[in-house]
N, C-alpha and C positions, 0 to 999 in steps of 0.2 A: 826161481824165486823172484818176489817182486818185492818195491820198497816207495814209500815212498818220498823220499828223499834220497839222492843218487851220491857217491861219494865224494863228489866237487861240490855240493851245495855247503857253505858254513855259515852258521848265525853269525848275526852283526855285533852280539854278545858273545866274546868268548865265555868269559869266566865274571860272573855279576858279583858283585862288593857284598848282596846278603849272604848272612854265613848260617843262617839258619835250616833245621830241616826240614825238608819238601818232597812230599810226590807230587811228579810233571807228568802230563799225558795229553795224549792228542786223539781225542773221537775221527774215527774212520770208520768206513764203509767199505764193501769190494759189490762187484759187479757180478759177480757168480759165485758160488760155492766155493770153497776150498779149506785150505789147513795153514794158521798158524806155527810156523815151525820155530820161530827165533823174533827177538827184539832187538832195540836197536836204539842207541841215544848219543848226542855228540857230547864232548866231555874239553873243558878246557884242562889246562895241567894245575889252575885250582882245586879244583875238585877232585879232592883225594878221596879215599878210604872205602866201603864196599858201596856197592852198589847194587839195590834189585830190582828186576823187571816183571813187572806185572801185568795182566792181560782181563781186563771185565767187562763184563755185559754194561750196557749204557744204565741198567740200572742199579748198579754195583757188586755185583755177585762176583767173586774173585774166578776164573777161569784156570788160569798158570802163574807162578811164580818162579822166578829162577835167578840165582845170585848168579852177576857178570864175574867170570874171571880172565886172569890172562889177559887185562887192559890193560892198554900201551897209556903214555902220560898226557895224550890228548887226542883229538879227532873221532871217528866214528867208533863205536864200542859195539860191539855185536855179540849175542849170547842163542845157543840154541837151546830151544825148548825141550824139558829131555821127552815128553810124549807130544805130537805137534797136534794141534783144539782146531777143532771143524768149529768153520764160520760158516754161516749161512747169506747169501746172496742180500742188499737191502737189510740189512741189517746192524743199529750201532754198535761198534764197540770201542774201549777205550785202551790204546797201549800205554804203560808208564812204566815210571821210575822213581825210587825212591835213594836220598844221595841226604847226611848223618851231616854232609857240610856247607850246604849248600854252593853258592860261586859256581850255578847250574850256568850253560849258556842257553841264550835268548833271542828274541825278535819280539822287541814290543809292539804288540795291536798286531802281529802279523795275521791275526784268524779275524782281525776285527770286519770288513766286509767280504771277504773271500776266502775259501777255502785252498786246495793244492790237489790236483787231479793228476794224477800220475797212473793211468788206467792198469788194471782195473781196479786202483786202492784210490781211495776219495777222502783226501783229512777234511771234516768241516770245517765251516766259516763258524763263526761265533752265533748262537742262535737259532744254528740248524740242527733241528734233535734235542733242543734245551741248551742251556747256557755253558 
């Protein structure tokens, strides 16, 4: 399996002061074909209560949905997909999460001129594929 963000990477935000709710998502691309099996989102120990992971086409058509369980009270949370969604090579899509309190963590303007290339998964930079 591939990711891309490896599990020593941590936002600069663990756990942000709004306490409102949000879906987060980050547009990526892969390099070839393959299958979506699982998502994946880091979690400070603010952020309590459930959480779901959702998987859509860049133009918003919902793909997979899946509530995280069994999360520990902070750091990377991982959920597997219970059927894994064929991506197509050059192609956007967008992973997210939805979190009832927010005190999501963050990196602010981290996509503002560059993206993160961690082959063969590609998060955009802000811009690329739309905003």
């Amino acid at each position: 399996p591939y990711t891309i963000w490896n599990d020593a990477v941590t936002p600069a935000i663990v756990s942000d002061s709004d306490t409102n709710a949000v879906e987060l998502g980050v547009k990526f691309r892969t390099d070839v074909d393959g299958y979506i099996t699982g998502l994946r989102f880091y979690k400070g120990s603010a952020n309590t209560g459930t959480h779901i992971g959702n998987l859509w086409t860049r133009s918003g058509t919902l793909l997979a949905s899946v509530t995280f369980t069994n999360e520990t009270a902070s750091g990377w949370q991982t959920v597997s997909l219970p059927t894994p969604v064929a991506i197509t090579a050059n192609t956007t899509y967008v992973a997210s999460y939805h979190t009832n309190v927010g005190r999501y963590s963050a990196n602010v303007s981290y996509f503002a001129t560059s993206g993160v290339d961690s082959g063969p998964l590609h998060a955009l930079a802000d811009g690329v594929d739309g905003s």
